[in-house]
N, C-alpha and C positions, 0 to 999 in steps of 0.2 A: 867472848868467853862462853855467852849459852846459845851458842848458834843452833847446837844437837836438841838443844830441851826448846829451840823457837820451833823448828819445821816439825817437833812431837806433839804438837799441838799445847805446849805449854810457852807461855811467852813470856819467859821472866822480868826481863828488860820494862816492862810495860808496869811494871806490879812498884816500880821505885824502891823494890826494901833493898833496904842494907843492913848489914852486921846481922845479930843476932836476927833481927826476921829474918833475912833471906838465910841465912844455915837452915831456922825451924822448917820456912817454905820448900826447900830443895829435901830436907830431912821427911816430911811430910809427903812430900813426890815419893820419893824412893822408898818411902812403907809402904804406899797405896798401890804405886808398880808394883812390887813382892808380893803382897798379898792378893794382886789380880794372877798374877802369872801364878804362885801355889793353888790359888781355886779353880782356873782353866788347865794345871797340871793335874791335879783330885779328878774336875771332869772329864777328861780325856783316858784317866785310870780305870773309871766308871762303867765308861764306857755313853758318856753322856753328850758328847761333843755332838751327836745325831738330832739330838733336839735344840744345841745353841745355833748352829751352823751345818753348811753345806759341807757334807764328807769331801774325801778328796776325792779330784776327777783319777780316770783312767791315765792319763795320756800326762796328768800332772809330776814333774818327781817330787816339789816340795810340797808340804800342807799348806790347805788355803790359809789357815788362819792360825796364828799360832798363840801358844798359849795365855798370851797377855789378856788377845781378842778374845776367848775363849771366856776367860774368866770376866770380863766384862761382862759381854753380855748374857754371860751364865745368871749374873744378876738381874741383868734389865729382862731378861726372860724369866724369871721368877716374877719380877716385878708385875710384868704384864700380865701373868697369868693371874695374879691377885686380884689387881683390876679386873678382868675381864672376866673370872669365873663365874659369874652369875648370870651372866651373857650365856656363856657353855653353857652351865647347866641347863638354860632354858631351851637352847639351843638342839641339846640331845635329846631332852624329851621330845622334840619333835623327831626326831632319828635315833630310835634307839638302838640301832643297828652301830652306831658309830662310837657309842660306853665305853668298847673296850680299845679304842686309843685315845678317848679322854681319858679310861684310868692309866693306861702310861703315861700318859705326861702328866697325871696327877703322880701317879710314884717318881717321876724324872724329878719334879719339880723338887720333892722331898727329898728326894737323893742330891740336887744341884745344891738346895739350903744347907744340908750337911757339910757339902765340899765347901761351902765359905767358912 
């Protein structure tokens, strides 16, 4: 029965619930999908897909990543930039030459935060 939510990297079979957990469980998948796919649909509106992900190739017809992916790691790239700004910033000051595309991806980041 959850053969599609085992190879999505969810394996419910493995989790034992029944009745009312596994509804909330499967009810709780299905927010988390939607609201990944609405935040990599925002980002991609944006114009922000450039900084989660590789644009699409030339020679490609489908997008590499669609907008589930999108909205993933639209988060976990927020994420890491939190972490890691104080690295950057120290980073720049040694190359001040290089400010004006850490403030895009300081404005990206706050436009990505938005779209969630």
């Amino acid at each position: 029965m959850f053969k599609d939510c085992k190879t999505g990297g969810y394996n419910l079979e493995s989790t034992y619930a029944t009745g009312q957990r596994l509804i909330a469980l499967i009810l709780l998948i299905a927010i988390a999908y939607t609201i990944a796919v609405l935040a990599g649909r925002n980002s991609r509106k944006m114009g922000l897909q450039q900084y989660v992900g590789r644009l699409q190739e030339l020679k490609r017809y489908a997008r590499r990543h669609s907008a589930f992916w999108v909205g993933l790691y639209g988060c976990l790239w927020v994420g890491a930039m939190e972490f890691w700004s104080d690295l950057a910033i120290a980073l720049v000051r040694l190359k001040p030459g290089k400010l004006p595309y850490f403030q895009r991806g300081l404005r990206a980041m706050t436009l990505i935060q938005s779209a969630l």
